[in-house]
C-alpha positions as CSV (number, residue, x, y, z in Angstrom):
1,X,-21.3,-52.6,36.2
2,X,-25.1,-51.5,37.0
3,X,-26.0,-55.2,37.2
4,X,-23.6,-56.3,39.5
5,X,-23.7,-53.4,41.7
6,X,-27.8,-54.4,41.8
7,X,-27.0,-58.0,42.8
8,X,-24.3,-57.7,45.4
9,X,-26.8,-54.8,47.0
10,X,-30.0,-57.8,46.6
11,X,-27.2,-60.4,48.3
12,X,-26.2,-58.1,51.3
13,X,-29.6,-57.4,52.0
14,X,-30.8,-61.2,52.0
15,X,-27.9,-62.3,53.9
16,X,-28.4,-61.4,57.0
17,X,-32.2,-62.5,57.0
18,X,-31.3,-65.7,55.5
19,X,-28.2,-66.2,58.4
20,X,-31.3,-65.6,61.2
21,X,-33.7,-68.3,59.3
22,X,-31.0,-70.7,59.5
23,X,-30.0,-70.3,62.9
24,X,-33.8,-70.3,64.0
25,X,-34.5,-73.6,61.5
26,X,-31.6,-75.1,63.7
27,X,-32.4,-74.2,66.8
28,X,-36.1,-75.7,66.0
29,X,-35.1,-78.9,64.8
30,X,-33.3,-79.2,67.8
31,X,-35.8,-79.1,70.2
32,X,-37.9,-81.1,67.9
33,X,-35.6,-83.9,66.8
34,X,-32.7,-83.5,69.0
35,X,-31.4,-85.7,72.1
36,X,-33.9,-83.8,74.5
37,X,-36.7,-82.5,71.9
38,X,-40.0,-83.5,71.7
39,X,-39.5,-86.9,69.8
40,X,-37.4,-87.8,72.7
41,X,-39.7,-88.0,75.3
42,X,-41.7,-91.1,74.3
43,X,-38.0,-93.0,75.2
44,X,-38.0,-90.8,78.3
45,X,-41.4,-92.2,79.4
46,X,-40.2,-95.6,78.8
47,X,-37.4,-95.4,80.4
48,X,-39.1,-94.0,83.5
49,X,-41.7,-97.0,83.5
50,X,-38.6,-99.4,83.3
51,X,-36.8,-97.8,86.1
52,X,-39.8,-97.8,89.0
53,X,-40.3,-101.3,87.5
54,X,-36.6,-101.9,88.4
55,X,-36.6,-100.0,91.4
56,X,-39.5,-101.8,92.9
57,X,-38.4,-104.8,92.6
58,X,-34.8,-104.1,94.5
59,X,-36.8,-102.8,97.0
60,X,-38.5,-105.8,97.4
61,X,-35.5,-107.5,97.5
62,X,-33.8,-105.2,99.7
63,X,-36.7,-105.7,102.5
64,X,-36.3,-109.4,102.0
65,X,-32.3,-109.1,102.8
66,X,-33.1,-106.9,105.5
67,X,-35.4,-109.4,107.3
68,X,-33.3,-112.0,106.6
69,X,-30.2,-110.0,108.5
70,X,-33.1,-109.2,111.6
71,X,-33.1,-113.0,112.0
72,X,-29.4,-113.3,112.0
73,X,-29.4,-110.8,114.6
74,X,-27.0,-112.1,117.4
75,X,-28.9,-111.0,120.1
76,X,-32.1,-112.6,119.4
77,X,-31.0,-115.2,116.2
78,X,-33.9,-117.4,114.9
79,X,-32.9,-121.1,115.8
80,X,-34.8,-122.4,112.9
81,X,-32.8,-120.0,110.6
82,X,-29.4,-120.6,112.5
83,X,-30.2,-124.9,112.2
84,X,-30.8,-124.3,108.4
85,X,-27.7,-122.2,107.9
86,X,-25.0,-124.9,109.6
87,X,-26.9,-127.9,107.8
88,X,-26.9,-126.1,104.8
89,X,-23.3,-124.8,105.0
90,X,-21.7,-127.7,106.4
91,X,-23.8,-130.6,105.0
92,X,-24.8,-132.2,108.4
93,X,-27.8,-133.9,107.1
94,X,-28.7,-137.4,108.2
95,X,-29.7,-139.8,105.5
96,X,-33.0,-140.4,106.8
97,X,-33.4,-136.5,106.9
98,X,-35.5,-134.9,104.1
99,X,-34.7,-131.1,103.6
100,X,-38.0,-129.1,102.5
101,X,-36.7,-125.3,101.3
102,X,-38.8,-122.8,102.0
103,X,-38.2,-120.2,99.5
């Protein structure tokens, strides 16, 4: 009974020591392999360039609607823009009329 009084002691004693490494082992992985650890920010990076690529370009095309609209504006309308529109829209072209787009 000497032994196994010896070894239960040895496993008490180890147990709670062994439950802190594993809880610190996990919480280390974590931040190095986990969804937001160090491995992870490479993708982040990425990601980031991708966006501002993406977001410059609506931008762009954002201030190219917006100037578009200023010449549509009602109260001082481009008439080059406004001819364009109706030929475009409702196909009044002559036949001797070639159309040259501009964009």
């Amino acid at each position: 009974m000497g032994g196994a009084g010896k070894s239960l002691g040895l496993i008490r004693r180890a147990a709670l020591p062994a439950l802190a490494l594993i809880i610190v082992g996990t919480f280390g992985g974590h931040a190095i392999a986990g969804p937001n650890g160090l491995l992870a920010w490479g993708g982040y990076n990425r990601d980031l360039t991708e966006r501002r690529a993406e977001l410059a370009r609506l931008e762009a095309e954002r201030d190219a609607l917006r100037h578009r609209s200023a010449l549509l504006n009602p109260n001082k309308a481009d008439p080059d823009l406004g001819e364009e529109l109706i030929r475009r829209d409702l196909g009044l072209v002559r036949p001797d009329e070639v159309i040259i787009p501009l964009e």
